[in-house]
C-alpha positions as CSV (number, residue, x, y, z in Angstrom):
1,X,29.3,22.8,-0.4
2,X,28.0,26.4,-0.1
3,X,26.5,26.0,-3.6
4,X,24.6,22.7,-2.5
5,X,23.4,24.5,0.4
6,X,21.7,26.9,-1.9
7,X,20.0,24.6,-4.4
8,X,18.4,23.1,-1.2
9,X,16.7,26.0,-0.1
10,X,15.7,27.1,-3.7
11,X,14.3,23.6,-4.1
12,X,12.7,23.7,-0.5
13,X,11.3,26.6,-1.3
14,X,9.6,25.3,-4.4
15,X,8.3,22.5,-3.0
16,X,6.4,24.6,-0.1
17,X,5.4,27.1,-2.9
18,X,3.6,23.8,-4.7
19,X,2.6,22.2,-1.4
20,X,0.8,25.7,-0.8
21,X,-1.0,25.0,-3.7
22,X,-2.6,21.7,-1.9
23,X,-6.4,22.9,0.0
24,X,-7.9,20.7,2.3
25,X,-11.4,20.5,1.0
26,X,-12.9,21.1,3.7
27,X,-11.8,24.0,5.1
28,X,-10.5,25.7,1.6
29,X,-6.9,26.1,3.0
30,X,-3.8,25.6,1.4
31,X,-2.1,22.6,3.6
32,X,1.3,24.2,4.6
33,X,-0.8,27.0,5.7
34,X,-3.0,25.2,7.7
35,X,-0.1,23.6,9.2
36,X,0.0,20.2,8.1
37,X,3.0,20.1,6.9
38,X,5.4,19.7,10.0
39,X,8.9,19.5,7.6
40,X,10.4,19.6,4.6
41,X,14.1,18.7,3.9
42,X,16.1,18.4,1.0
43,X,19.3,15.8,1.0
44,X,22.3,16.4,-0.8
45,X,21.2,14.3,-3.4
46,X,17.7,16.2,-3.9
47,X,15.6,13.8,-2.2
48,X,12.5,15.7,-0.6
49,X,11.5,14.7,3.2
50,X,8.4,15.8,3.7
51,X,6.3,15.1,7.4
52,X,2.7,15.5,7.3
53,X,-0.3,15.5,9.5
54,X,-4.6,16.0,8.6
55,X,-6.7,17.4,11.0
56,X,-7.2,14.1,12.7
57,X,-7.1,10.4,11.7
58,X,-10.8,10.1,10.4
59,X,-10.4,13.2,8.2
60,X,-12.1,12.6,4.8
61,X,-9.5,14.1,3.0
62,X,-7.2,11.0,4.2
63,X,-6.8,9.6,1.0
64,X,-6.3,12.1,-1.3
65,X,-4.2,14.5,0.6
66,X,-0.8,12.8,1.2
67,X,-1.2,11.7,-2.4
68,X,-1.7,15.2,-3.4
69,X,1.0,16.6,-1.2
70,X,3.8,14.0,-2.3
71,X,2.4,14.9,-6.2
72,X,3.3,18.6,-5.5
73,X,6.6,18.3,-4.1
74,X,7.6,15.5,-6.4
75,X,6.6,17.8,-9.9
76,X,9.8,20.4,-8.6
77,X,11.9,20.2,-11.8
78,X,15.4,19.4,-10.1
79,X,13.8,17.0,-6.9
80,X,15.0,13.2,-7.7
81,X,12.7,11.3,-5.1
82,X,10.2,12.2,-2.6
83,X,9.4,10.4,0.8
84,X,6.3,11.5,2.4
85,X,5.6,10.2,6.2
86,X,2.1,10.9,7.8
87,X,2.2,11.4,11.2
88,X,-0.1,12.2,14.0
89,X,2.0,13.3,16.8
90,X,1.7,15.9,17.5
91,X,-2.1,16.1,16.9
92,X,-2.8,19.1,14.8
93,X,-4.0,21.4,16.1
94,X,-5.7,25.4,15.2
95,X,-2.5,27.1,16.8
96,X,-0.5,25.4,13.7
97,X,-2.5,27.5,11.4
98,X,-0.4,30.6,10.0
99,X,-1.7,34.1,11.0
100,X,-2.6,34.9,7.2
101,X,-4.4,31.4,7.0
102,X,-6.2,32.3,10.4
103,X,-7.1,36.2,9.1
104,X,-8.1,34.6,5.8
105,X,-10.6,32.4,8.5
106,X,-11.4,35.7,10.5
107,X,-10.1,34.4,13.8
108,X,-7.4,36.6,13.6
């Protein structure tokens, strides 16, 4: 059980590693940095949960980003199946941003 435990996390942590290679177009941010992904869980079985938000419901980037995100997490050698769910509450909002995405931005 331990073992399983530990292929989660590694694969979690791949799957952030290639969502952080996701930009929003706009603002030239990776999305996990910017905060739009609100979770990402690995099942037993290596299914990737992944909740997601844009920077509000008209964002241009609506079409192409989930598609983009689900891409990323799904190309993890080892992940069998990937469910992506957009949400938008919470709104997003520029608290979510992380502090190296927000010094990258020079509002930190």
């Amino acid at each position: 059980m331990e073992n399983n435990r530990a292929v989660q996390e590694q694969l979690k942590e791949l799957v952030i590693n290639n969502l952080r290679r996701v930009y929003d177009p706009e603002i030239n941010l990776n999305i996990y940095d910017l905060g739009l992904i609100y979770k990402v869980e690995v099942t037993d079985d290596a299914d990737v949960n992944v909740l997601m938000t844009l920077t509000s419901p008209n964002c241009p980037a609506a079409e192409i980003l989930p598609m983009e995100a689900e891409f990323a997490a799904r190309s993890v050698p080892g992940v069998n199946a990937v469910k992506l769910r957009l949400t938008f509450s919470p709104p997003w909002n520029p608290d979510n941003i992380s502090d190296e995405a927000k010094y990258q931005l020079g509002i930190l």
